[in-house]
PDB file of N, CA, C and O in Angstrom:
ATOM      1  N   UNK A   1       7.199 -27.299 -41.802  1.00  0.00           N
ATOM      2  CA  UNK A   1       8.140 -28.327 -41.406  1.00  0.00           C
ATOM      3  C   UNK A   1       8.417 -29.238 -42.602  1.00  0.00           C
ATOM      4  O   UNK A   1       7.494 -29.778 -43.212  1.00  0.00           O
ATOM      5  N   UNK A   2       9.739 -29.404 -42.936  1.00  0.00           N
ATOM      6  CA  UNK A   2      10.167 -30.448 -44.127  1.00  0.00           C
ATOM      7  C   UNK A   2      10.920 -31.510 -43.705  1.00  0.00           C
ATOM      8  O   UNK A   2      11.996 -31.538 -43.106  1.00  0.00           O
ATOM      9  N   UNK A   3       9.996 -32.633 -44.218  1.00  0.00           N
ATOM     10  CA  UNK A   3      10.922 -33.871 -43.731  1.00  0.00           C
ATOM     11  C   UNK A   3      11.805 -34.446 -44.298  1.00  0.00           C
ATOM     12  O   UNK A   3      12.152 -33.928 -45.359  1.00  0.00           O
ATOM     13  N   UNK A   4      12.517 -35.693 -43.872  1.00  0.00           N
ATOM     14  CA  UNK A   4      13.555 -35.964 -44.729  1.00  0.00           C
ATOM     15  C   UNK A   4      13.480 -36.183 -46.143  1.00  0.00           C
ATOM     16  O   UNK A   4      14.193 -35.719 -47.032  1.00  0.00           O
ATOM     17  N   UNK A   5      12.314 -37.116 -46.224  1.00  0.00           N
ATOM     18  CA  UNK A   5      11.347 -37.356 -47.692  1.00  0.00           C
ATOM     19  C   UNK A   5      11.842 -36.360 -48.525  1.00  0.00           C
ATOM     20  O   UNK A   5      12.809 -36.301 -49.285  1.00  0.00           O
ATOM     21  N   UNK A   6      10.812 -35.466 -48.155  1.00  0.00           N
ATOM     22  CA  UNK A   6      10.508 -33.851 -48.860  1.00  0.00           C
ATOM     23  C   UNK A   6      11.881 -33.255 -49.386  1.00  0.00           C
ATOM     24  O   UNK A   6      12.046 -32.620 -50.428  1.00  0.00           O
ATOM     25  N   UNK A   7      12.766 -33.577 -48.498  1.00  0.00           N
ATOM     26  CA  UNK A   7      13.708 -32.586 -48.759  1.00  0.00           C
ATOM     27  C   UNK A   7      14.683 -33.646 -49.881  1.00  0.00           C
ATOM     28  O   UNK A   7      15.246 -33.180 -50.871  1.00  0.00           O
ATOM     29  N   UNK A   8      14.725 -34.695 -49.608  1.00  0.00           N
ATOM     30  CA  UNK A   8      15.324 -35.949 -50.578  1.00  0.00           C
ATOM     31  C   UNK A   8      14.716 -35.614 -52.232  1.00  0.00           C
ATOM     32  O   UNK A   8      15.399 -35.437 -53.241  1.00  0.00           O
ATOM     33  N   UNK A   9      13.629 -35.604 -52.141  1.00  0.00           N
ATOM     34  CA  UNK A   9      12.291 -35.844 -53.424  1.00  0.00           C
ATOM     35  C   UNK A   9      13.144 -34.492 -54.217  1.00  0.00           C
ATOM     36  O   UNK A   9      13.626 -34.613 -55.343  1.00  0.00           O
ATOM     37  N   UNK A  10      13.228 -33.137 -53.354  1.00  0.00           N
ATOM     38  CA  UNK A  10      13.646 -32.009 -53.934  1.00  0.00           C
ATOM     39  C   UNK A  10      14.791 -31.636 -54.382  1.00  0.00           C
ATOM     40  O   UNK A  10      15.074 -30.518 -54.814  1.00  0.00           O
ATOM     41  N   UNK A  11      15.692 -32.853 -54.262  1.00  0.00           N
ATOM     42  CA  UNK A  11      16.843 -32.698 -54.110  1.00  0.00           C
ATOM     43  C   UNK A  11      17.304 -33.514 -56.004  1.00  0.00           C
ATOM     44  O   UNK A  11      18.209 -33.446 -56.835  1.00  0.00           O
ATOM     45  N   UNK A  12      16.125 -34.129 -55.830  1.00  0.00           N
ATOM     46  CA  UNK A  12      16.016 -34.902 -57.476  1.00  0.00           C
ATOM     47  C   UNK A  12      16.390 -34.048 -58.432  1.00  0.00           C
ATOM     48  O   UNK A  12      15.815 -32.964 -58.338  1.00  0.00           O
ATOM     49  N   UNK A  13      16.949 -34.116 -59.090  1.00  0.00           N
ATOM     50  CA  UNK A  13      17.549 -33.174 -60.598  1.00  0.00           C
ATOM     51  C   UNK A  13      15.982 -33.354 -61.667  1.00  0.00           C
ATOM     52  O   UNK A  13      15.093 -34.203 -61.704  1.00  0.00           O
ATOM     53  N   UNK A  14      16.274 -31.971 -62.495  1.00  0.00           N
ATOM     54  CA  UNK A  14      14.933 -31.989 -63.231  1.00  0.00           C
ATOM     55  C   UNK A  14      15.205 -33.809 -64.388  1.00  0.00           C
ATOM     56  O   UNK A  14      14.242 -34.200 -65.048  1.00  0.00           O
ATOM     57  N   UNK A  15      16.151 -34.383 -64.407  1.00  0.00           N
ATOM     58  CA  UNK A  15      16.138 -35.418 -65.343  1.00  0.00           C
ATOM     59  C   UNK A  15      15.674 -36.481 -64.908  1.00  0.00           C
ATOM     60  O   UNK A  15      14.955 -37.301 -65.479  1.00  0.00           O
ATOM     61  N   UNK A  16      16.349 -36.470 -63.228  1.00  0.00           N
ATOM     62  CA  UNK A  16      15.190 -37.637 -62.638  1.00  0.00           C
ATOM     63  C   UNK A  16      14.092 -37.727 -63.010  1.00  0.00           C
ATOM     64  O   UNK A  16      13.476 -38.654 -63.537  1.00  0.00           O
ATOM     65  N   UNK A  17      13.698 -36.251 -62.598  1.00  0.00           N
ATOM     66  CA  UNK A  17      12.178 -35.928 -62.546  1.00  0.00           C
ATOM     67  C   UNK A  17      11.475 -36.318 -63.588  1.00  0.00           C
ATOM     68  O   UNK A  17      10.382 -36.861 -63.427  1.00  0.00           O
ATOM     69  N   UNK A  18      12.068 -36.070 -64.963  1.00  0.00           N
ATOM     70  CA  UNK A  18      11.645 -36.125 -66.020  1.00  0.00           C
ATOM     71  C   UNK A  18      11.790 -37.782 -66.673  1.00  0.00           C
ATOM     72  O   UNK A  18      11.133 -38.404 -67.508  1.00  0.00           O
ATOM     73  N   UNK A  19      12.471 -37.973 -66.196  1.00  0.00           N
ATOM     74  CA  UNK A  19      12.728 -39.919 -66.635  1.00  0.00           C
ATOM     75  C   UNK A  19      11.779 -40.802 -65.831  1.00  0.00           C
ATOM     76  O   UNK A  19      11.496 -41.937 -66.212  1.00  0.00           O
ATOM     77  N   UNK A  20      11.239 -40.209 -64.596  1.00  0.00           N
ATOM     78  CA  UNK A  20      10.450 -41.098 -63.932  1.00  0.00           C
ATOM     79  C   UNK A  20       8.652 -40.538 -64.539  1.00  0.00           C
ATOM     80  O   UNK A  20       7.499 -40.966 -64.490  1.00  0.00           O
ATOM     81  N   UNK A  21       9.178 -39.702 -64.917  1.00  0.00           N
ATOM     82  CA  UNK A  21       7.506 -38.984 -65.552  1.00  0.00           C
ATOM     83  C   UNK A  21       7.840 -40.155 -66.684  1.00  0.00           C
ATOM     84  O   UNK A  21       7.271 -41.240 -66.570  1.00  0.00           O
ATOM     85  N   UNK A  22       8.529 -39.983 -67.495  1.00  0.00           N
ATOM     86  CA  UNK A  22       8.444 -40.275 -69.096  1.00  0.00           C
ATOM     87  C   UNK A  22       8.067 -41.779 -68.328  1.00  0.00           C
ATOM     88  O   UNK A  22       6.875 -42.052 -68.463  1.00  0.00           O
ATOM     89  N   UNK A  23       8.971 -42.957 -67.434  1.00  0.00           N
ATOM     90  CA  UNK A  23       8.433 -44.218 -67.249  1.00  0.00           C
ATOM     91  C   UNK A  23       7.430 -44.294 -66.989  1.00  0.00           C
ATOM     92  O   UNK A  23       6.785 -45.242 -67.438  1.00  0.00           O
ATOM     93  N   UNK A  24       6.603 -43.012 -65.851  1.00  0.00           N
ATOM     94  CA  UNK A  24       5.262 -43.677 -65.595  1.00  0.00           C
ATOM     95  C   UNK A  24       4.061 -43.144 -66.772  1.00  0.00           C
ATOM     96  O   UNK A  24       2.960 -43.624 -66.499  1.00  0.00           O
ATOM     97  N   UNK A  25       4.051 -42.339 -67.901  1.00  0.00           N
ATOM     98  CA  UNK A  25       3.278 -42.270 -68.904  1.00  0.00           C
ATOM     99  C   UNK A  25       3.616 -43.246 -69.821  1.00  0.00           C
ATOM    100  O   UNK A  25       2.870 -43.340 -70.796  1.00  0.00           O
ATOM    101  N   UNK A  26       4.793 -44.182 -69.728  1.00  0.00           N
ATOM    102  CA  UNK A  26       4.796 -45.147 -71.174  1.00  0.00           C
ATOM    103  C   UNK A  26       3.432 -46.514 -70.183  1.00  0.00           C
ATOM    104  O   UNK A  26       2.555 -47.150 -70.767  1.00  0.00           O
ATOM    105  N   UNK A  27       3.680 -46.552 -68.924  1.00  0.00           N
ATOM    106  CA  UNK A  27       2.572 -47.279 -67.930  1.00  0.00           C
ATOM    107  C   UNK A  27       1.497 -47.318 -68.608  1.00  0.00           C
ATOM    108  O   UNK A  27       0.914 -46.236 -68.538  1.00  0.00           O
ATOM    109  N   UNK A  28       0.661 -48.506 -69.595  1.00  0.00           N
ATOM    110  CA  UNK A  28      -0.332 -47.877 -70.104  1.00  0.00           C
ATOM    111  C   UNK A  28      -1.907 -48.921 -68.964  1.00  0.00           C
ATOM    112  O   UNK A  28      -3.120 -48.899 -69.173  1.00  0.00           O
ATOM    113  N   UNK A  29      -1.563 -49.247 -68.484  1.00  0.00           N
ATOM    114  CA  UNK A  29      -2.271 -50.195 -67.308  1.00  0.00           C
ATOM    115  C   UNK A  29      -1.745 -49.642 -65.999  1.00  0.00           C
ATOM    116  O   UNK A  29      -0.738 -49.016 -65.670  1.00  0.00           O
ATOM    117  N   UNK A  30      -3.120 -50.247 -65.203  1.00  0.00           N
ATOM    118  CA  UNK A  30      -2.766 -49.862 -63.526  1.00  0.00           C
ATOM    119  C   UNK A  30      -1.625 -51.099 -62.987  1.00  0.00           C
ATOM    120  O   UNK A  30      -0.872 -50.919 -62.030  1.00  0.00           O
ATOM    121  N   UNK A  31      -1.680 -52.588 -63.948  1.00  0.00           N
ATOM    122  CA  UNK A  31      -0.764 -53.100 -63.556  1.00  0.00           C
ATOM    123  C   UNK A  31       0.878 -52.682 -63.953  1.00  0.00           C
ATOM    124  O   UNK A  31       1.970 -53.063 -63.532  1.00  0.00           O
ATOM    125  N   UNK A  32       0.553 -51.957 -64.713  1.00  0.00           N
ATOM    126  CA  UNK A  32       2.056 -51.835 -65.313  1.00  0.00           C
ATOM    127  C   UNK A  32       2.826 -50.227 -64.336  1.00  0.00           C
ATOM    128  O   UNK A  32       3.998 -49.859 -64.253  1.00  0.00           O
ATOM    129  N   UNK A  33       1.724 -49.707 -63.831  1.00  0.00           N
ATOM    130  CA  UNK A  33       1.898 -48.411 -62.753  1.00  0.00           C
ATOM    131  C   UNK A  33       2.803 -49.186 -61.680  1.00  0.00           C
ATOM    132  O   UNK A  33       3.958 -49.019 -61.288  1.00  0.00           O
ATOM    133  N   UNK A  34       1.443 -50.420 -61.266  1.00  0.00           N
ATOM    134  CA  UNK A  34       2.430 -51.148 -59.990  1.00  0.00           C
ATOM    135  C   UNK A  34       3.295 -51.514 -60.066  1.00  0.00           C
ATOM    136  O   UNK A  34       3.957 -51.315 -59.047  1.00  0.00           O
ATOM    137  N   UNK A  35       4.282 -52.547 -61.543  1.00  0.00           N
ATOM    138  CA  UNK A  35       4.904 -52.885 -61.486  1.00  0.00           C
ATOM    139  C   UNK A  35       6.084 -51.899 -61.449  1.00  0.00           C
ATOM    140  O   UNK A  35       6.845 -52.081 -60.498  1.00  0.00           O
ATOM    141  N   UNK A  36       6.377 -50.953 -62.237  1.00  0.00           N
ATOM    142  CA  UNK A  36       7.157 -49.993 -61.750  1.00  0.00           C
ATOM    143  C   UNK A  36       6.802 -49.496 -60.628  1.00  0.00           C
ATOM    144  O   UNK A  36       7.932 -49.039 -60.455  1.00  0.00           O
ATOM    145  N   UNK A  37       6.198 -49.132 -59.606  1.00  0.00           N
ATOM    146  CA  UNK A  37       5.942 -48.759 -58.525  1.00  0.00           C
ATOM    147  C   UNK A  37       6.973 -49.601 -57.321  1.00  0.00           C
ATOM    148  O   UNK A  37       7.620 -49.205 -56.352  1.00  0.00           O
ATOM    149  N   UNK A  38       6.790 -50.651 -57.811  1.00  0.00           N
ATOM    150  CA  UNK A  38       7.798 -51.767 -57.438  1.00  0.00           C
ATOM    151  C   UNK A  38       8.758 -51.400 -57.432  1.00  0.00           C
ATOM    152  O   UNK A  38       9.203 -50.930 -56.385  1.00  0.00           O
ATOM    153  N   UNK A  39       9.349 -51.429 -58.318  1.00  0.00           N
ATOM    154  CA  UNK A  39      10.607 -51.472 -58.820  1.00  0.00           C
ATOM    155  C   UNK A  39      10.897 -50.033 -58.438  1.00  0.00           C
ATOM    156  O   UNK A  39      12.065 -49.760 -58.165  1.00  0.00           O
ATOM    157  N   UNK A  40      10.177 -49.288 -58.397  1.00  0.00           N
ATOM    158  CA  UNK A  40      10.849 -47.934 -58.304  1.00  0.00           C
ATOM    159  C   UNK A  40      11.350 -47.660 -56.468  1.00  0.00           C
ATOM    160  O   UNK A  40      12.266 -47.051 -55.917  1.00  0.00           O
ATOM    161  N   UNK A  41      10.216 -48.456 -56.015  1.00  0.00           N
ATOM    162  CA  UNK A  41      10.369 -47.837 -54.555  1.00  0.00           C
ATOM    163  C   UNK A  41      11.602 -49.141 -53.804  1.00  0.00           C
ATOM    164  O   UNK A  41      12.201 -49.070 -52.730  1.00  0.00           O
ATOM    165  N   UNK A  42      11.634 -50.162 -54.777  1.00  0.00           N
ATOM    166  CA  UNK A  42      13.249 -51.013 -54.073  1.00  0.00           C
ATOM    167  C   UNK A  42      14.209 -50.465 -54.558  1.00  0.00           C
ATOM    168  O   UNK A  42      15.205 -51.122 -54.257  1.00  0.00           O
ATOM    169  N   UNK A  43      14.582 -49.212 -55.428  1.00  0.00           N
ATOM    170  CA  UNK A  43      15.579 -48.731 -56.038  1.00  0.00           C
ATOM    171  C   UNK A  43      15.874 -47.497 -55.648  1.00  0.00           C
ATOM    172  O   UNK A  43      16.929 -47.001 -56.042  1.00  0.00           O
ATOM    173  N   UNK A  44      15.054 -46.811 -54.853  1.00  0.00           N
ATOM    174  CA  UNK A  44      14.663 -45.544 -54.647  1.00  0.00           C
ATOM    175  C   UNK A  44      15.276 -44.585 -53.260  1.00  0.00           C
ATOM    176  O   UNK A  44      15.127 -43.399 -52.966  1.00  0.00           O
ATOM    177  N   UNK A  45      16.212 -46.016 -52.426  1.00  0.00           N
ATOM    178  CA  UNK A  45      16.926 -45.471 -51.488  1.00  0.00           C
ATOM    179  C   UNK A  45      15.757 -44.875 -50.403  1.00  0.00           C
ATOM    180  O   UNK A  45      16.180 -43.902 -49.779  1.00  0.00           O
ATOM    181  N   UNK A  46      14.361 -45.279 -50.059  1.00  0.00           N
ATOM    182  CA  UNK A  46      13.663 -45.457 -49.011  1.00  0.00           C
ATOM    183  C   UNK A  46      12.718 -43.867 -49.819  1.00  0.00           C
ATOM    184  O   UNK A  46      12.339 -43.223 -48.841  1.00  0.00           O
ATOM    185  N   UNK A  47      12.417 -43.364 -50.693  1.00  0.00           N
ATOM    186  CA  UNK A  47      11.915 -42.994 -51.169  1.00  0.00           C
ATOM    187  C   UNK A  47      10.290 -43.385 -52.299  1.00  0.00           C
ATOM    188  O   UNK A  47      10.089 -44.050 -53.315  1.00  0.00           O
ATOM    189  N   UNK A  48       9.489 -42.568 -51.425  1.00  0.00           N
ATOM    190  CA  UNK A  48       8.189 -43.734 -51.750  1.00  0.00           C
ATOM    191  C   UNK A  48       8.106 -43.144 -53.142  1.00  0.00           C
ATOM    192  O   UNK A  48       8.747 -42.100 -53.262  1.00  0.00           O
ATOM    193  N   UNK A  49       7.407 -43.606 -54.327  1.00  0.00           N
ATOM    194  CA  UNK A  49       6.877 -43.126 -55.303  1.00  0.00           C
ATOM    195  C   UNK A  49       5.699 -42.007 -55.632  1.00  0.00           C
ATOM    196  O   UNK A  49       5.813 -41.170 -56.528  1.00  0.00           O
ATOM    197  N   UNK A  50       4.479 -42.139 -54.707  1.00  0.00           N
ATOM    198  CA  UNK A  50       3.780 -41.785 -54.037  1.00  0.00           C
ATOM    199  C   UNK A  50       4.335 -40.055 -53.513  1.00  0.00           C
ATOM    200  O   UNK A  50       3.627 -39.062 -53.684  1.00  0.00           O
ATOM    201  N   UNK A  51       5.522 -40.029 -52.961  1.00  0.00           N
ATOM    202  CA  UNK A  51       6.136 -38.807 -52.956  1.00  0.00           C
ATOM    203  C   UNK A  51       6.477 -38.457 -54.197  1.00  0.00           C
ATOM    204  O   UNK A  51       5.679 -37.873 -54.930  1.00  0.00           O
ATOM    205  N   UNK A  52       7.326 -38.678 -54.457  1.00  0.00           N
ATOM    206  CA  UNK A  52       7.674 -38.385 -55.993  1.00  0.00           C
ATOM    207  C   UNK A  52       6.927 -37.611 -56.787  1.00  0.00           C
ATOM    208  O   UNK A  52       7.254 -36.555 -57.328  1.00  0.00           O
ATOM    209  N   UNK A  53       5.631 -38.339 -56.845  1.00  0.00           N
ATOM    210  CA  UNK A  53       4.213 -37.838 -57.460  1.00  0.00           C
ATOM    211  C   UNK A  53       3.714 -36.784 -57.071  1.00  0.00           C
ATOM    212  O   UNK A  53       3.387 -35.917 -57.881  1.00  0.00           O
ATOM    213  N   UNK A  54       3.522 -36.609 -55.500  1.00  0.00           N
ATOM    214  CA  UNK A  54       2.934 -35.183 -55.186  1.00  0.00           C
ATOM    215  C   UNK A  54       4.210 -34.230 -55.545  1.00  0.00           C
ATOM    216  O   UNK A  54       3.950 -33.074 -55.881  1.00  0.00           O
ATOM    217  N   UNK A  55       5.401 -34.592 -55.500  1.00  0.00           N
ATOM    218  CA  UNK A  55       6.412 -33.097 -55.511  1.00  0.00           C
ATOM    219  C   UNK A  55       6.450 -32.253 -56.843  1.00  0.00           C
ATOM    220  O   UNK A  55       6.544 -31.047 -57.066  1.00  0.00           O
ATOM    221  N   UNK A  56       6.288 -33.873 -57.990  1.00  0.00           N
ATOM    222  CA  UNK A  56       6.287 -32.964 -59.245  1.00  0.00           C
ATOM    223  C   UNK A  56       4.796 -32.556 -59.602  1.00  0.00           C
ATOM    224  O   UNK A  56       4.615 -31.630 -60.393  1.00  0.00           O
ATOM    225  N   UNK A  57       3.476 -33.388 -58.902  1.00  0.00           N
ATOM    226  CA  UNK A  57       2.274 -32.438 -58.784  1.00  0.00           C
ATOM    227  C   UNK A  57       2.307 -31.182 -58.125  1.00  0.00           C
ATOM    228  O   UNK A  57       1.594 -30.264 -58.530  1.00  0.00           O
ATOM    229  N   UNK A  58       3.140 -31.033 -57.052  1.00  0.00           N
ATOM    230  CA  UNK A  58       3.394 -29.537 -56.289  1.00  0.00           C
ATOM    231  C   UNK A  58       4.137 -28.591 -57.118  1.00  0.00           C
ATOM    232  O   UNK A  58       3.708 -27.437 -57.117  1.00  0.00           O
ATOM    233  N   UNK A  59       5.391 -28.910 -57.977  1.00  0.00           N
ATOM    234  CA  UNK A  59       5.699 -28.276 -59.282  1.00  0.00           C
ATOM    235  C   UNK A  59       5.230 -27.983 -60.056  1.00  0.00           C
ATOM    236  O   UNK A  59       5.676 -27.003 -60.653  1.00  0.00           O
ATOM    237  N   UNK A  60       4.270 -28.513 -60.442  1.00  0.00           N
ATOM    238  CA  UNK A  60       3.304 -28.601 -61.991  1.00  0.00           C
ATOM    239  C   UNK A  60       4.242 -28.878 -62.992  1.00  0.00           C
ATOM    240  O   UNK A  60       4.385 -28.106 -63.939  1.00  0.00           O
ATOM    241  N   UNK A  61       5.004 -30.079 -62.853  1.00  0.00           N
ATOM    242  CA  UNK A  61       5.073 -31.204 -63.861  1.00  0.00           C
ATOM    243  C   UNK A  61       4.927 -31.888 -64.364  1.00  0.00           C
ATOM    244  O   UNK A  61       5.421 -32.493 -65.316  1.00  0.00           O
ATOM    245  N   UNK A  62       3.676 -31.916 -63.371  1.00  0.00           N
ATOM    246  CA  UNK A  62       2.383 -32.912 -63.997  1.00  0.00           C
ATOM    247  C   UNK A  62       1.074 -32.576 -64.042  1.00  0.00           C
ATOM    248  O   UNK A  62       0.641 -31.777 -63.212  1.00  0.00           O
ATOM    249  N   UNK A  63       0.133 -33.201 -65.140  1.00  0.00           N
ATOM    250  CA  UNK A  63      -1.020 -32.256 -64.782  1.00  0.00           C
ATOM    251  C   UNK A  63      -1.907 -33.423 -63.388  1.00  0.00           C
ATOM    252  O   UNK A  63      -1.914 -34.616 -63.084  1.00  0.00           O
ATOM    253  N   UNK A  64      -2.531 -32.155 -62.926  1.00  0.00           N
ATOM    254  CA  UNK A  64      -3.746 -33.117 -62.003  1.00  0.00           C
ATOM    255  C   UNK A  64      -4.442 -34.350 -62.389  1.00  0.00           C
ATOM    256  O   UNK A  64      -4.691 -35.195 -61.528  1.00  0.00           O
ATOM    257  N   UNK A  65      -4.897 -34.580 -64.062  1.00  0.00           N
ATOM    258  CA  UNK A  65      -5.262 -35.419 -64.756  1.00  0.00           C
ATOM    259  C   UNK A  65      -4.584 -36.815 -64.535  1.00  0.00           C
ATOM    260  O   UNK A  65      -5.092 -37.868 -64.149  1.00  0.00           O
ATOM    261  N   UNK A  66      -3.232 -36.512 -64.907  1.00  0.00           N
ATOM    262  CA  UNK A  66      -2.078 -37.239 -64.818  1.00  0.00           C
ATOM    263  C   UNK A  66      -1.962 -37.474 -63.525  1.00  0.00           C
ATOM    264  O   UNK A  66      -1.631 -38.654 -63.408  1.00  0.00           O
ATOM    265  N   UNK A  67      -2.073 -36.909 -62.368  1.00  0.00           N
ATOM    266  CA  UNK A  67      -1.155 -37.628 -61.142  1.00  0.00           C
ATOM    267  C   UNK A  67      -2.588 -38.059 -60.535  1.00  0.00           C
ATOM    268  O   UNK A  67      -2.600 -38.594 -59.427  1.00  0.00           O
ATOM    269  N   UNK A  68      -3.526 -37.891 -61.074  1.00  0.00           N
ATOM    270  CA  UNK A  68      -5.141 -38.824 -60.096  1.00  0.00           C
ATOM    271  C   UNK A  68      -5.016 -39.826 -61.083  1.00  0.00           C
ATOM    272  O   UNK A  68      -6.036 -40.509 -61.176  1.00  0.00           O
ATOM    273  N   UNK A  69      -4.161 -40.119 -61.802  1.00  0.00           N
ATOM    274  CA  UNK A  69      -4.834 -41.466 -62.691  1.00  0.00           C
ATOM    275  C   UNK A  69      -3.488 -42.775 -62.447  1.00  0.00           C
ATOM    276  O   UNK A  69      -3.654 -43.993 -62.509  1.00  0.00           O
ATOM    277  N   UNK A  70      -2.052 -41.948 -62.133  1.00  0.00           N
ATOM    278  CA  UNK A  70      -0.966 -42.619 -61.032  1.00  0.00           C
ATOM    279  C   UNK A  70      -1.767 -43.083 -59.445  1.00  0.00           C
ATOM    280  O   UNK A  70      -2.096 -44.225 -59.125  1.00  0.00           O
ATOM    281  N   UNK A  71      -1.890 -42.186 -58.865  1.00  0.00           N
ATOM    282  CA  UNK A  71      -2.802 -42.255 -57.763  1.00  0.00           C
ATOM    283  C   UNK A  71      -3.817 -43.464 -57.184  1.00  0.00           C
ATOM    284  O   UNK A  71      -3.709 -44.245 -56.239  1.00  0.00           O
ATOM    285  N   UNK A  72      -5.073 -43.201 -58.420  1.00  0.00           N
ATOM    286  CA  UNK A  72      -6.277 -43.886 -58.536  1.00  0.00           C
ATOM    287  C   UNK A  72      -5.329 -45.482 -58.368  1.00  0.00           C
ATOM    288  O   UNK A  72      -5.451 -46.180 -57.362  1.00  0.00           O
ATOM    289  N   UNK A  73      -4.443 -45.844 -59.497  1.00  0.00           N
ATOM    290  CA  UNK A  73      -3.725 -47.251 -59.491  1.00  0.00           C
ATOM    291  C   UNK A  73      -2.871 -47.502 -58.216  1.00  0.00           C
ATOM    292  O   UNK A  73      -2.610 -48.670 -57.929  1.00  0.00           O
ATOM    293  N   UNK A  74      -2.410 -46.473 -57.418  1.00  0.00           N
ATOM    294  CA  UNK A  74      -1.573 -46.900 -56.016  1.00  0.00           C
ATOM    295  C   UNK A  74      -2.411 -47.089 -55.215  1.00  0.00           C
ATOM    296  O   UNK A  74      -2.106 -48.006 -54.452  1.00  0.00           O
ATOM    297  N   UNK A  75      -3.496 -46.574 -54.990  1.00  0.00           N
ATOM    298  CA  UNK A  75      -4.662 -46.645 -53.799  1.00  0.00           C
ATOM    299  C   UNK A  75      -5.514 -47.203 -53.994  1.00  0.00           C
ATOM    300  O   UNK A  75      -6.371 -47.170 -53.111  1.00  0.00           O
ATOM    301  N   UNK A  76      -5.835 -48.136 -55.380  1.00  0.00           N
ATOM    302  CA  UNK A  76      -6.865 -49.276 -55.177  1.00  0.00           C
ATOM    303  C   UNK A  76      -6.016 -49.969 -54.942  1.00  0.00           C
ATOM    304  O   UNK A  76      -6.503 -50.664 -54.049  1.00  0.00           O
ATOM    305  N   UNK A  77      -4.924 -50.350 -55.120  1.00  0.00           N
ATOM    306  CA  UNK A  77      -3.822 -51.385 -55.082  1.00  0.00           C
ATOM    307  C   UNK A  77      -3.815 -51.723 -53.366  1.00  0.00           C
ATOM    308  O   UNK A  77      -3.885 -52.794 -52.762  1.00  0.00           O
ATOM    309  N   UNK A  78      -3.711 -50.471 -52.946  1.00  0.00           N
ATOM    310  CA  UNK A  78      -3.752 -50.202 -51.417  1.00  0.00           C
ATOM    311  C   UNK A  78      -4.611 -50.747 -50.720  1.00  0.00           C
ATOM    312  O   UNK A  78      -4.434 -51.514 -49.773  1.00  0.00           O
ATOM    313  N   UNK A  79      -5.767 -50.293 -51.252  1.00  0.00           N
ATOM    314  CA  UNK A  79      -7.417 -51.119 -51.250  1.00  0.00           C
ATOM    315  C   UNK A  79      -7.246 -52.319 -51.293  1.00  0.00           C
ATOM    316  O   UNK A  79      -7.285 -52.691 -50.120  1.00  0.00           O
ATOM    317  N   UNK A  80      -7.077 -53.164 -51.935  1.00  0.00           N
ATOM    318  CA  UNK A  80      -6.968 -54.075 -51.932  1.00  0.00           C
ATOM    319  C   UNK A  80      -6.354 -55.005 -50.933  1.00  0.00           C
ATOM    320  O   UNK A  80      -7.074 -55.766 -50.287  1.00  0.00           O
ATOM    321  N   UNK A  81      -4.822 -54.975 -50.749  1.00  0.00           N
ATOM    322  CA  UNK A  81      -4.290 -55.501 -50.136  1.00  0.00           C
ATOM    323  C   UNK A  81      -4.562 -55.235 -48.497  1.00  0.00           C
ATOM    324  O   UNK A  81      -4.046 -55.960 -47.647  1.00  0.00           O
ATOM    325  N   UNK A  82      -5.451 -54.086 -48.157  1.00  0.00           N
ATOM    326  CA  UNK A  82      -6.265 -54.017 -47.374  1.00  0.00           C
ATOM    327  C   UNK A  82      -7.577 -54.781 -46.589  1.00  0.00           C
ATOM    328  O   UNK A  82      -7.762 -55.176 -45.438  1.00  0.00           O
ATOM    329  N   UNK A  83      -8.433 -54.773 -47.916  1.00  0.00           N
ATOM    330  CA  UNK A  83      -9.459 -55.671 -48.139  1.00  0.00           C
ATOM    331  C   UNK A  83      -8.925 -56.689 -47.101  1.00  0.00           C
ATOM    332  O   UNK A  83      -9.037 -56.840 -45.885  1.00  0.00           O
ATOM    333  N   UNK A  84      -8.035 -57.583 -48.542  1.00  0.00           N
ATOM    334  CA  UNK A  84      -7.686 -58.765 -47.804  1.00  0.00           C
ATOM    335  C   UNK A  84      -7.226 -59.133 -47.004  1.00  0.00           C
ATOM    336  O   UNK A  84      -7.248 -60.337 -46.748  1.00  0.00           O
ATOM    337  N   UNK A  85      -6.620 -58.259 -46.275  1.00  0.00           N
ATOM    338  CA  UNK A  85      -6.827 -58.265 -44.704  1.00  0.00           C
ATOM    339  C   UNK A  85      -7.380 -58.883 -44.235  1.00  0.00           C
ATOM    340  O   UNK A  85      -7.280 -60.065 -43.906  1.00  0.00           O
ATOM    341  N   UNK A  86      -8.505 -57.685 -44.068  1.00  0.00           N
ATOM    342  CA  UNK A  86      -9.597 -58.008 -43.169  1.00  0.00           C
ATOM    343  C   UNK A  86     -10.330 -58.865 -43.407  1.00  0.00           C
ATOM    344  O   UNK A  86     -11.177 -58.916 -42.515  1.00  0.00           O
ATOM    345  N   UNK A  87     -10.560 -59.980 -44.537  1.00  0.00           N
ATOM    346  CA  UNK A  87     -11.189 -60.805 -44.429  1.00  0.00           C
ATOM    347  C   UNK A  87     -11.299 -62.244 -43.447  1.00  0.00           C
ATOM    348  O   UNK A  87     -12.230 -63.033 -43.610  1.00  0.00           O
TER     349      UNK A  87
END
């Protein structure tokens, strides 16, 4: 089953693909991940970043190295704003 996401993400031209890789490796901090993360997902026409990431990890346009170290910075981020939640 493919959802709208999925089928949006795939629909990206390899230059997207490749311009949003090249922005998130110039990222040399987890803050600088988020801040484009930001910016990417208010620009992105309801397209999470987070997708993005697994489709060109499902391509192998990226290595595994590379998309757990995007990752690691979206989901402590996640963590976090979690946390504080529940406090």
């Amino acid at each position: 089953m493919t959802t709208t996401v999925q089928k949006t993400v795939e629909r990206m031209s390899n230059r997207t693909h490749d311009a949003i890789i090249d922005q998130l490796r110039a990222c040399k901090t987890p803050e600088e991940i988020l801040e484009f993360e930001k910016w990417f997902n208010s620009n992105s026409k309801g397209i999470p970043l987070y997708s993005v990431i697994c489709d060109l990890l499902k391509n192998r346009s990226i290595s595994r190295a590379t998309a757990s170290k995007w990752f690691e910075a979206l989901l402590q981020d996640r963590d976090n704003k979690l946390n504080k939640l529940n406090i």
